[in-house]
C-alpha positions, 0 to 999 in steps of 0.5 A: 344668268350669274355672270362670271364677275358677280361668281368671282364675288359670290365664290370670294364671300363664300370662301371668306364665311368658311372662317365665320361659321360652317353655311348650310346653303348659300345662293346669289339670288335676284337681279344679277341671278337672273342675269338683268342687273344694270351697274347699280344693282346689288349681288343678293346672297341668301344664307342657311345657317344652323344657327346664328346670334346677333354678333354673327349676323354683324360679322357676316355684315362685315365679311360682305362689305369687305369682300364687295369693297374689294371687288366692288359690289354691293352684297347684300345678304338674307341670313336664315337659320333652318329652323325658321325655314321648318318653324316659322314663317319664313318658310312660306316668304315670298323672297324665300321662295324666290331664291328656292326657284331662282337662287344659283348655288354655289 
């Protein structure tokens, strides 16, 4: 279970990446997810993307370390595009299909 704290982080990323590009999915997924996370762990958040270049997946890595350094987490993010989802191997990634089993939206 997300706690209310580790939503609050996840909510403010998300709102931050509205300016960055348009998200097609966005979901927090393991350990804090699941609700067993101890004071070290990170705030994993899973991003669908239609598409993404090298300076965005920067950018996106600049958003969650501004936003975790404000609200003190570690964000650690998993940037995909749909078509590696449809077309790759990404599809069947066992991380991929643990944050389609456990991710929390948001």
């Amino acid at each position: 279970m997300l706690s209310a704290a580790d939503r609050d982080v996840a909510t403010t990323f998300k709102q931050r990446m509205r300016s960055v590009s348009p998200v097609l999915d966005m979901r927090v997924y393991g350990s804090r997810a699941r609700g067993d996370a101890d004071s070290e762990s990170d705030l994993d958040i899973y991003i669908e993307l239609e598409s993404v270049t090298p300076q965005l997946r920067r950018r996106i890595s600049e958003v969650a370390w501004e936003v975790g350094l404000e609200m003190d987490r570690v964000i650690s993010t998993l940037v995909v595009t749909r078509e590696q989802l449809e077309h790759g191997p990404m599809g069947v990634n066992p991380i991929i299909l643990n944050v389609q089993a456990e991710g929390v939206a948001l």
